[in-house]
LUMDOMAR-723763 format. One line per field, with one value per atom (N, C-alpha, C, O): residue number from 1; y, z, x; atom name. Coordinates in Angstrom, 3 decimals. Layout:
BEGIN
mise = c(NUM;...)
py = c(Y;...)
pz = c(Z;...)
px = c(X;...)
mardren = c(CA;...)
This chain:
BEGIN
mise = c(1;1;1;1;2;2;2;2;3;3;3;3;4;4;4;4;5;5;5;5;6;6;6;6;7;7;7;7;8;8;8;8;9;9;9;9;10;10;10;10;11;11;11;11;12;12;12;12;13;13;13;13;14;14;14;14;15;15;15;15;16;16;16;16;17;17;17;17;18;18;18;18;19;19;19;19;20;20;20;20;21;21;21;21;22;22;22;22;23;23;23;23;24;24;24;24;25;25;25;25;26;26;26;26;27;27;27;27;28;28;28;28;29;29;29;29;30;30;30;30;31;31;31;31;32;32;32;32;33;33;33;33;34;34;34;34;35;35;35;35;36;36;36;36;37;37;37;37;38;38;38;38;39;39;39;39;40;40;40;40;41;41;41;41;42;42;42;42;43;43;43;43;44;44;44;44;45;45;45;45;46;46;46;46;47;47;47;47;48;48;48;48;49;49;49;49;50;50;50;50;51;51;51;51;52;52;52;52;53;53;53;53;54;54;54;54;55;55;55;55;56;56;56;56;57;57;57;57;58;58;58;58;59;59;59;59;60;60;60;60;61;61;61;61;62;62;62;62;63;63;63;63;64;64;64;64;65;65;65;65;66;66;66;66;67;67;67;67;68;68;68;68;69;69;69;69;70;70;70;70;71;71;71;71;72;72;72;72;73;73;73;73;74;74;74;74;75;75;75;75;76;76;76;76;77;77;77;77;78;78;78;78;79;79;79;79;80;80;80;80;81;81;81;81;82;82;82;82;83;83;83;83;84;84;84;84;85;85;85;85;86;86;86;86;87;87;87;87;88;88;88;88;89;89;89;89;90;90;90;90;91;91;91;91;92;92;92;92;93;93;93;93;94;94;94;94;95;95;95;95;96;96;96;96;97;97;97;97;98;98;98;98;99;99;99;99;100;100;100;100;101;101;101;101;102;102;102;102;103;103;103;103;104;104;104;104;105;105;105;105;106;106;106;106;107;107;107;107;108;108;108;108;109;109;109;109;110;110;110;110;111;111;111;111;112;112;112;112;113;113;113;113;114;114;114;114;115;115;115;115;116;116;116;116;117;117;117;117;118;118;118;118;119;119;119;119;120;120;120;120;121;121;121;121;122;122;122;122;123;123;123;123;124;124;124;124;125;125;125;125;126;126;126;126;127;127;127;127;128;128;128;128;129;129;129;129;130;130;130;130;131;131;131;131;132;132;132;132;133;133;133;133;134;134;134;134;135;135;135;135;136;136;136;136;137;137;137;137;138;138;138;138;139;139;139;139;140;140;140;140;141;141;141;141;142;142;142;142;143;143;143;143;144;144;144;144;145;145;145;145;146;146;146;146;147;147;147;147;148;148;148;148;149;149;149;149;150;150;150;150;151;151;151;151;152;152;152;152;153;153;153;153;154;154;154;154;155;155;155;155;156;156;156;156;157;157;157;157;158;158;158;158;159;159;159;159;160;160;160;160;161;161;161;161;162;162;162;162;163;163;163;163)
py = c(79.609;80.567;80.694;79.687;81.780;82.069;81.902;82.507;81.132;80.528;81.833;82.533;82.117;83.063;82.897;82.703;82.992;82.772;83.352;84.265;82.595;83.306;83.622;83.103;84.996;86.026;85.360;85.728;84.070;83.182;82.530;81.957;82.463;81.798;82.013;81.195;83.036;83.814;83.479;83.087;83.832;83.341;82.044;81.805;81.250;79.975;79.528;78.366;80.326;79.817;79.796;78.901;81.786;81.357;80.575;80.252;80.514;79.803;78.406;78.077;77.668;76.506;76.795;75.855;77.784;78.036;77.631;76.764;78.673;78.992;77.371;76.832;76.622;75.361;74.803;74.559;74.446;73.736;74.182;73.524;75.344;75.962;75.695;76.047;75.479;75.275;76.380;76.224;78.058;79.026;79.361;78.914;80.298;80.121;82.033;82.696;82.363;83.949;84.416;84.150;84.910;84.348;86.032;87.092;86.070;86.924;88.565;89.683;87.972;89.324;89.939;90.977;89.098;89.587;90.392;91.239;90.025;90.277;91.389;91.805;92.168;93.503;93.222;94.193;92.195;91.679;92.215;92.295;92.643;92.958;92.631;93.373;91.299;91.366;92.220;91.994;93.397;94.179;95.718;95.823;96.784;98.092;99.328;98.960;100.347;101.201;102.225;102.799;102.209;103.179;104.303;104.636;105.121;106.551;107.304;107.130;108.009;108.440;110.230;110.369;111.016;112.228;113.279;114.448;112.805;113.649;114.438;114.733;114.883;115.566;116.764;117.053;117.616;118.888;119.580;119.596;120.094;119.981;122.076;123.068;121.646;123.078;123.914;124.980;122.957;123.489;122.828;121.737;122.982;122.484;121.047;120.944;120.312;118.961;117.855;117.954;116.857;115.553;115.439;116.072;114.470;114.483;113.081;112.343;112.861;111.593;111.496;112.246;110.306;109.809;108.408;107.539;108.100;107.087;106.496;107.248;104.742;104.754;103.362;102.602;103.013;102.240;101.382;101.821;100.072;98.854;97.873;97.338;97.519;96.695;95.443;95.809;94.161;93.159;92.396;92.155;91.638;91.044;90.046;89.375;89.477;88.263;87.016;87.185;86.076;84.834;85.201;84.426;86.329;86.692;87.014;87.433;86.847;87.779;87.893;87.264;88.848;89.611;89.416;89.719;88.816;89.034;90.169;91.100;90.054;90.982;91.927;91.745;92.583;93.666;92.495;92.368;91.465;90.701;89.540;89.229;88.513;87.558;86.400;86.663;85.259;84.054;83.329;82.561;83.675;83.232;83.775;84.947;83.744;84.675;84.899;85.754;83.917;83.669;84.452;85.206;84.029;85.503;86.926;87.117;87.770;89.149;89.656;89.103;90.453;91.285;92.674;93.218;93.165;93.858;95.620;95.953;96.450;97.823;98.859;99.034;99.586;100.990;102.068;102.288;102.328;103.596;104.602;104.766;105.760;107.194;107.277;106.620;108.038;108.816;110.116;110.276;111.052;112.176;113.255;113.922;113.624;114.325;115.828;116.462;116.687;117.351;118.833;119.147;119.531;119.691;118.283;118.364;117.012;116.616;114.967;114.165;114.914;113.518;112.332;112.413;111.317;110.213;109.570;109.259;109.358;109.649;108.074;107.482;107.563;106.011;105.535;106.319;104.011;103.575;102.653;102.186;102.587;102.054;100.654;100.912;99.536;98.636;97.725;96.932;98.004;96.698;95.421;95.158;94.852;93.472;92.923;93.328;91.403;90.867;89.827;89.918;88.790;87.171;86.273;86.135;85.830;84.191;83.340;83.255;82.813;81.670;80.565;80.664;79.386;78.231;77.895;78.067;77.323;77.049;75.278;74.696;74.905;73.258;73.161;72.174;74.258;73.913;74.642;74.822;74.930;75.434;74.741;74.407;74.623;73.416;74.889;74.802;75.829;76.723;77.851;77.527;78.680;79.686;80.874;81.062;81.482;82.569;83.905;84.104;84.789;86.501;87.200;87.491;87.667;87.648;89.281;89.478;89.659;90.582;89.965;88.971;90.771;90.073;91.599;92.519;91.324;92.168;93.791;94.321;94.199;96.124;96.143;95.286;97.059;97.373;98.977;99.768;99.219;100.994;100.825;100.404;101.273;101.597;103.126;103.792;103.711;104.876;105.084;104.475;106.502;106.836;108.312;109.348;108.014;109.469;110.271;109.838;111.903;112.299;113.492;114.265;113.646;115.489;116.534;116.584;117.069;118.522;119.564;120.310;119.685;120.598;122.500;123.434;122.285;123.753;123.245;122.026;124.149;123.948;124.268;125.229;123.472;123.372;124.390;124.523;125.480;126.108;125.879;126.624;124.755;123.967;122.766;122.369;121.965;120.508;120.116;120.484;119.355;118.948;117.583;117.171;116.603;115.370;114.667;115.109;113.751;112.990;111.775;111.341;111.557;109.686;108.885;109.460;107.691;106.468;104.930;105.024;103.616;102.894;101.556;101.215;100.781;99.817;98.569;98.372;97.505;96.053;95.468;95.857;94.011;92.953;92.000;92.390;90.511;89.140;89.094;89.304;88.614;88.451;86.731;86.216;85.958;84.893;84.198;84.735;83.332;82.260;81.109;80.817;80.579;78.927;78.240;77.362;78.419;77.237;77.738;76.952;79.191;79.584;80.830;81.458;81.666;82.572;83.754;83.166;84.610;85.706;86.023;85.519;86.849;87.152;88.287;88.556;89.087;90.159;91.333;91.222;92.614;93.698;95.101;95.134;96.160;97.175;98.354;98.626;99.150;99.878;101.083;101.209;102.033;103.586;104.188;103.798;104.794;105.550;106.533;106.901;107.722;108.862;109.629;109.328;110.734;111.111;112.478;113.102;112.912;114.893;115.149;114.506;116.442;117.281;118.780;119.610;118.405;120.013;121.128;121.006;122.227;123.631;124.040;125.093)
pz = c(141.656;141.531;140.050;139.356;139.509;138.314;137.533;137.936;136.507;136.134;135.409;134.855;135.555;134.801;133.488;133.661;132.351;131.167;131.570;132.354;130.840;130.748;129.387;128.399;129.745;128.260;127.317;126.146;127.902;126.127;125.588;124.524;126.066;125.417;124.108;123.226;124.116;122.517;121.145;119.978;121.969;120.969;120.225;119.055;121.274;121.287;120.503;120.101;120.263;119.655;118.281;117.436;118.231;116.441;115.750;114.648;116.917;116.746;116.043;114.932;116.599;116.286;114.843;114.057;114.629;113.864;112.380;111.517;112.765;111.492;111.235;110.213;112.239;111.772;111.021;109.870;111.740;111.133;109.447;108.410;109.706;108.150;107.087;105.959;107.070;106.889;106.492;105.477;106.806;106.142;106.728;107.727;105.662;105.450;105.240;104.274;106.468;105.658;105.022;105.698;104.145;103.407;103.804;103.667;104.229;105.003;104.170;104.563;102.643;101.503;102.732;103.373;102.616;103.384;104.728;105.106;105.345;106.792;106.518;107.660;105.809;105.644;105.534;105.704;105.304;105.456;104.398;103.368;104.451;103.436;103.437;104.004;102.692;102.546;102.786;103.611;102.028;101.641;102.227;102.787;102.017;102.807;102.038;101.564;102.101;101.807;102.939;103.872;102.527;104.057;103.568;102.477;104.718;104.236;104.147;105.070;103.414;103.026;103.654;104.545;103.562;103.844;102.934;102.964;102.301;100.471;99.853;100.500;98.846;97.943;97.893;98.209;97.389;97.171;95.655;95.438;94.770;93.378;93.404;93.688;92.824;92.873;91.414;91.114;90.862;89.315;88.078;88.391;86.782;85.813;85.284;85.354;84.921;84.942;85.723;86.209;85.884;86.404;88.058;88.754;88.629;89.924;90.138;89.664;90.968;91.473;92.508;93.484;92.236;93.589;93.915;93.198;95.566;95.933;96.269;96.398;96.416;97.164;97.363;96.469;98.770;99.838;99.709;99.646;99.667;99.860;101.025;101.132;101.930;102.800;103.044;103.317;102.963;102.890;103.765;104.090;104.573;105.516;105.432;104.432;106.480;107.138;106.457;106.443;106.040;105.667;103.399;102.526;103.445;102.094;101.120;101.513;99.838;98.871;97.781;97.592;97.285;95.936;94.540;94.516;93.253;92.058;92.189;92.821;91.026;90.778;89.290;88.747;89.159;87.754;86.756;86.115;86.590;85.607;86.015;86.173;86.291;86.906;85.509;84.377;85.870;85.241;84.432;83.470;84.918;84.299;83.647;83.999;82.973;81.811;82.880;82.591;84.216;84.375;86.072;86.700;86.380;87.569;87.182;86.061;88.038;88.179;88.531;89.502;87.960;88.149;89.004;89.150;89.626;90.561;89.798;89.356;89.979;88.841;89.798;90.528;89.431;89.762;88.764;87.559;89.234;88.289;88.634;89.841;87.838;88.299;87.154;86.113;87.463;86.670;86.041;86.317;85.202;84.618;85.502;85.821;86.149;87.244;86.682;87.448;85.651;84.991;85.929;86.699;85.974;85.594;84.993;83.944;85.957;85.911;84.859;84.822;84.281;82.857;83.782;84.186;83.727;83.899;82.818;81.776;83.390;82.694;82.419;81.463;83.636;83.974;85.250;86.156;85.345;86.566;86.476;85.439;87.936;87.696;89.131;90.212;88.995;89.714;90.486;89.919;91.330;92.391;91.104;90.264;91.659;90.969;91.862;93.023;91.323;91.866;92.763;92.722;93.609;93.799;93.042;92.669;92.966;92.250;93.660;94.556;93.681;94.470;94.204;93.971;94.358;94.172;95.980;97.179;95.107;96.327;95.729;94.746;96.908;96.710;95.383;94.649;95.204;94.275;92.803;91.923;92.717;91.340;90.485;91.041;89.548;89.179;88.460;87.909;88.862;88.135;89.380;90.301;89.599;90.469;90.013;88.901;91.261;90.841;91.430;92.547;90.311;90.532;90.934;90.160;92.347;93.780;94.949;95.108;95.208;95.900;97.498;97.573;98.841;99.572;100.991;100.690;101.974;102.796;102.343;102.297;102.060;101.931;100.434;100.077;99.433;98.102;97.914;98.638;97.144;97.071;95.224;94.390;95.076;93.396;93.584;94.598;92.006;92.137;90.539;89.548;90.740;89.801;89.285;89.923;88.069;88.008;86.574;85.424;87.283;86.804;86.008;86.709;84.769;83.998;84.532;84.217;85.140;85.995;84.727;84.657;83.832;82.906;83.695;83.461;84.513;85.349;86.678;86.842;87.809;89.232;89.327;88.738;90.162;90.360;91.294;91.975;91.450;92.310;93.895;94.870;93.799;94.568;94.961;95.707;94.211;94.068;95.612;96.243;96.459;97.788;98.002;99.162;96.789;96.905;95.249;94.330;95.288;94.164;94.889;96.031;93.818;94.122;93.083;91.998;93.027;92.184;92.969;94.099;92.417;93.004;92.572;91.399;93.743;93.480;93.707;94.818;92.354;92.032;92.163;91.874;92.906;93.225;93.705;94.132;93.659;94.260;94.839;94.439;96.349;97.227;97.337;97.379;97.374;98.174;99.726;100.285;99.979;100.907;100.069;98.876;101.130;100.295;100.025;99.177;100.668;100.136;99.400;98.455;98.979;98.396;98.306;99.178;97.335;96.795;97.378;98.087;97.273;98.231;96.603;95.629;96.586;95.335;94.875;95.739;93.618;93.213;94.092;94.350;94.697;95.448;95.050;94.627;95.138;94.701;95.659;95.831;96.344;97.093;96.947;95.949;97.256;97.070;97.121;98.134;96.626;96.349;96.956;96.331;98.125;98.178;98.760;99.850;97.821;98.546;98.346;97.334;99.527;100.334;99.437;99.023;98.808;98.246;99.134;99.419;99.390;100.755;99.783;98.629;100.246;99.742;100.559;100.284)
px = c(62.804;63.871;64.221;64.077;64.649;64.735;66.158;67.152;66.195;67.706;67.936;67.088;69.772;70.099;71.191;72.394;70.641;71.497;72.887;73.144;73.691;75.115;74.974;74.454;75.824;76.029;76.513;76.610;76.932;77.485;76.547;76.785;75.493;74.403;73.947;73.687;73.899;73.451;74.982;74.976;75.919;76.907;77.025;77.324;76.695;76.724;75.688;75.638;74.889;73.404;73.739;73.707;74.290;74.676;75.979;76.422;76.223;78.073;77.308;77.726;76.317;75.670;74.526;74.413;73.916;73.158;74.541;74.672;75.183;76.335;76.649;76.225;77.427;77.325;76.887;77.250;75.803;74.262;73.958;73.867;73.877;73.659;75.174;74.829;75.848;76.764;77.017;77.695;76.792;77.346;79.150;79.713;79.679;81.100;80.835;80.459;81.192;81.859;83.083;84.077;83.276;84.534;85.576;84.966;86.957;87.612;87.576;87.908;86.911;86.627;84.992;84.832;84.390;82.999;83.121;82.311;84.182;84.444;85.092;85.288;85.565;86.256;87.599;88.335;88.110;89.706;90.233;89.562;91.425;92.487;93.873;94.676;94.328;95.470;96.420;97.305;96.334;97.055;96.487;95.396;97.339;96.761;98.115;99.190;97.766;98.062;98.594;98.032;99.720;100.396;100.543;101.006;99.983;99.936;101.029;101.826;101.299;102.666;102.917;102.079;103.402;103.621;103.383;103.768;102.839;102.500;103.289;104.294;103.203;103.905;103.332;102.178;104.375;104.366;105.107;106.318;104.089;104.212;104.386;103.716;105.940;106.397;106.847;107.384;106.385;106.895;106.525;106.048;106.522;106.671;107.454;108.679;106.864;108.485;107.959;106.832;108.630;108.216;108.216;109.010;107.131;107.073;106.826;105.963;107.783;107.606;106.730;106.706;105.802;104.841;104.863;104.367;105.743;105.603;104.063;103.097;103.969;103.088;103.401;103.773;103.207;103.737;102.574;101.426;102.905;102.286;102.378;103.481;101.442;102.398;101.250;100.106;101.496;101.233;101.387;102.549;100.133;100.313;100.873;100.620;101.921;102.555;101.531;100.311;102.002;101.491;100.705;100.314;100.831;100.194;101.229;102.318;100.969;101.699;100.412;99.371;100.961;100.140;101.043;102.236;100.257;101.112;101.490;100.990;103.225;103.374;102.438;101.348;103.172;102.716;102.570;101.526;103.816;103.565;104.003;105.184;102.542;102.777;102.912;102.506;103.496;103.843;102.526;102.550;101.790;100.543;99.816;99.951;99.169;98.214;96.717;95.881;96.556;95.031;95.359;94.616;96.470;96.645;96.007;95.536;96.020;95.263;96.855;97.370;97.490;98.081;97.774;96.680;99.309;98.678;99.329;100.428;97.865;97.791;97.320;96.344;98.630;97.870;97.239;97.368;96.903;95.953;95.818;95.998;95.455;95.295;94.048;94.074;93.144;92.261;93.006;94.195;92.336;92.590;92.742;91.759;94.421;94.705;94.722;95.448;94.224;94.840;95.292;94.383;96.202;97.067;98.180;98.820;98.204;99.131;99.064;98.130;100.097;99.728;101.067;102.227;99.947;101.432;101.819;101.243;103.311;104.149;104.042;103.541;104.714;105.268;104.690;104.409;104.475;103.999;105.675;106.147;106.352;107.510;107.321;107.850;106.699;107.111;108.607;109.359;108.629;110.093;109.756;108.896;111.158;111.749;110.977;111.037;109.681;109.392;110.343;111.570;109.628;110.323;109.574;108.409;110.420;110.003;109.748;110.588;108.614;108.643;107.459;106.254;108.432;107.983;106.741;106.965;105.397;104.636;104.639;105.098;103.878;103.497;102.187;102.184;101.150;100.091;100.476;99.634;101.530;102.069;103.303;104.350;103.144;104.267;105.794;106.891;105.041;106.452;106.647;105.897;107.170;107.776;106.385;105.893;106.061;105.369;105.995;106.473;105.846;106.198;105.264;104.352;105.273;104.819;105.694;106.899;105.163;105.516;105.017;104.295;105.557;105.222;106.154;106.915;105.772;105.970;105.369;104.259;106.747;106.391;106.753;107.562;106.236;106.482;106.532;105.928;107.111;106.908;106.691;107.494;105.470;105.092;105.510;105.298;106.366;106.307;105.976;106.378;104.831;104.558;105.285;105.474;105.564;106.022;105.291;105.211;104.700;103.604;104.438;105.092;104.439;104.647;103.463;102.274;103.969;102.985;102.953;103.929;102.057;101.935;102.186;102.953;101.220;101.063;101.064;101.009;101.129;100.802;99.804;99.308;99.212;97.682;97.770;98.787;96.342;96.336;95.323;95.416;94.465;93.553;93.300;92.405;94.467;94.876;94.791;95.783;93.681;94.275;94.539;94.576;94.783;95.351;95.112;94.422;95.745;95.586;94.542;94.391;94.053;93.308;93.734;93.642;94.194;93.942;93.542;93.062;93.725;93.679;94.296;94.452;94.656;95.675;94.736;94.243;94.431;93.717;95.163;96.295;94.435;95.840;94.867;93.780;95.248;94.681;95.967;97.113;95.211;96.322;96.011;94.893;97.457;97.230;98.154;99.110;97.708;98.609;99.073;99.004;99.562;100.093;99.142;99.298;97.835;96.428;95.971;95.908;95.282;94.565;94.382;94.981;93.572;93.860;92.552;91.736;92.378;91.087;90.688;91.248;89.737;89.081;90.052;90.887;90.156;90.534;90.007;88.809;90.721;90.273;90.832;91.988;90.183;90.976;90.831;89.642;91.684;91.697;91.725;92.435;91.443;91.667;92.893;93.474;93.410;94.766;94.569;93.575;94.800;95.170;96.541;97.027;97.137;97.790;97.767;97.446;98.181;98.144;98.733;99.697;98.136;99.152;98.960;98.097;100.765;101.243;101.152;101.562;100.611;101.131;103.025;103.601)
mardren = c(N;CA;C;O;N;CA;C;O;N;CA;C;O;N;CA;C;O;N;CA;C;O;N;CA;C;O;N;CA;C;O;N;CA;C;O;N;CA;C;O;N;CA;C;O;N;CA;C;O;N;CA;C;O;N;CA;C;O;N;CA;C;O;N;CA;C;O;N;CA;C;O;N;CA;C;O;N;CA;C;O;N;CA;C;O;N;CA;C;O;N;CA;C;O;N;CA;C;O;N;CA;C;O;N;CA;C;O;N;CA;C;O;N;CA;C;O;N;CA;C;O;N;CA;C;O;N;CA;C;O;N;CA;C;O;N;CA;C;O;N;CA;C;O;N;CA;C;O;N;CA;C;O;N;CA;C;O;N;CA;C;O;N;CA;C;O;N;CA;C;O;N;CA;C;O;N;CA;C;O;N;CA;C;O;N;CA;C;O;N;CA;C;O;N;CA;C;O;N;CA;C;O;N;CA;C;O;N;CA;C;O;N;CA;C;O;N;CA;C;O;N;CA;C;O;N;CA;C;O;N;CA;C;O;N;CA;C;O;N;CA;C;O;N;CA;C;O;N;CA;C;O;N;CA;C;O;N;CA;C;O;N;CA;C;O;N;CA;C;O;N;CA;C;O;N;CA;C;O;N;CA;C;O;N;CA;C;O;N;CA;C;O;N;CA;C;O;N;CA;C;O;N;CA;C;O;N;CA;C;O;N;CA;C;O;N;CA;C;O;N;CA;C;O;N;CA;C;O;N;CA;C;O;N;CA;C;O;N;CA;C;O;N;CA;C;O;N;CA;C;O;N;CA;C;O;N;CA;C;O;N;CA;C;O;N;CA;C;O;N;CA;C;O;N;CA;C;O;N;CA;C;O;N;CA;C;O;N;CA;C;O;N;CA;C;O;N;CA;C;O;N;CA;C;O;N;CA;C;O;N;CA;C;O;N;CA;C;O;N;CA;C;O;N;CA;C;O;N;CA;C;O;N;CA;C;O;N;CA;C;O;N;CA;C;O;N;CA;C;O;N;CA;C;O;N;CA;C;O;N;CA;C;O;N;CA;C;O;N;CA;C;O;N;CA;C;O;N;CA;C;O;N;CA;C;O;N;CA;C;O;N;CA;C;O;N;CA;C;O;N;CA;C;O;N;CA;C;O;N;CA;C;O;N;CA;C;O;N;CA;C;O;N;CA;C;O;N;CA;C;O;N;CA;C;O;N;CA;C;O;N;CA;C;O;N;CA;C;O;N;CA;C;O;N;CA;C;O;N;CA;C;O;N;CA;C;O;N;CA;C;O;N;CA;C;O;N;CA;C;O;N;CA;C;O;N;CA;C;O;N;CA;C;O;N;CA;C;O;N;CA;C;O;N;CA;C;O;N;CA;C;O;N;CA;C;O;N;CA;C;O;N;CA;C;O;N;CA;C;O;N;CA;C;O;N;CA;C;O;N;CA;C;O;N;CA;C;O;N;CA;C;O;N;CA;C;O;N;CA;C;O;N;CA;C;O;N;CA;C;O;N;CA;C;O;N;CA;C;O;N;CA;C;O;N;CA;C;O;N;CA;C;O;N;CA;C;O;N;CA;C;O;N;CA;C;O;N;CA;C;O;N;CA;C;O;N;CA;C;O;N;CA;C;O;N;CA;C;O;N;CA;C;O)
C-alpha cells in the first residue's frame, strides 16, 4: 500500500535544510520595512508662492527611526529629499521635535522618532505646472529596536497632485 506524505513534509525539509546551513534571512531581505509611507490626499498647487507638502511617516510598534539630527555622528539620519521639481524650488524641509530616549546598549539618550511623524516640506511654486501629476522624492532612515539596528533603507516619496 502506498504511504502518503503530509503536505508538511517539504516545509519541514527546508525548515531543516535552513538550520543545518546555518542560513539567516535578514527582515531587510524579506521585504520588511520598519517604516512606510502613508498616503496622503495630495495637493493641489493653485498659484504662485509657497506650498506646503505634508508627508506622513508611520513606524511600526516595537521600532524607532533617528531623528533628522541624531546624537551621534555614526547614526544615519533620517532625510527627505526631492529631486529638481521645476516649476517648483524647495524652500525648507521642516522636521517634528524628536524624543530623547535612553535604551540599555547606549550610554546617552538617543533622538529618535517613533510611532507617526509628519515631515513637511515647503516648496516656492515659481509657475503652475500645467501637467504636473505628482511629485516624487524619497525618505533614507535606519530604523531600530532595543537590540539592534536593520540596515539603512530609503523609500519612494509620492504625492498626487489634484487639478
Amino acid at each position: 500500500m502506498p504511504r502518503h506524505r503530509s503536505s508538511a513534509t517539504p516545509l519541514k525539509a527546508v525548515a531543516a535544510l535552513f538550520a543545518l546551513l546555518g542560513a539567516q534571512l535578514s527582515a531587510q531581505q524579506l521585504g520588511f520595512s520598519a517604516a512606510t509611507i502613508e498616503p496622503g490626499p495630495g495637493i493641489r498647487i493653485t498659484g504662485p508662492g509657497p506650498l506646503r507638502v505634508p508627508v506622513t511617516v508611520r513606524i511600526r510598534r516595537g521600532y524607532h527611526i533617528n531623528s533628522d539630527r541624531p546624537n551621534d555622528p555614526y547614526l544615519i539620519p533620517t532625510h527627505l529629499s526631492w529631486p529638481d521639481v521645476l516649476p517648483l524650488r524647495v524652500e525648507s524641509v521642516s522636521y517634528p521635535p524628536a524624543e530623547e530616549v535612553k535604551y540599555d546598549f547606549s550610554d546617552k539618550p538617543l533622538s529618535v522618532y517613533s510611532s507617526r511623524v509628519e515631515i513637511v516640506t515647503t516648496f516656492h511654486v515659481e509657475s503652475v505646472p500645467a501637467d504636473m501629476g505628482e511629485l516624487r522624492g524619497s525618505l533614507r532612515f535606519q530604523a531600530c529596536n532595543d537590540k539592534a539596528c536593520l540596515p539603512p533603507k530609503t523609500l519612494p516619496v509620492t504625492v498626487p497632485v489634484r487639478r
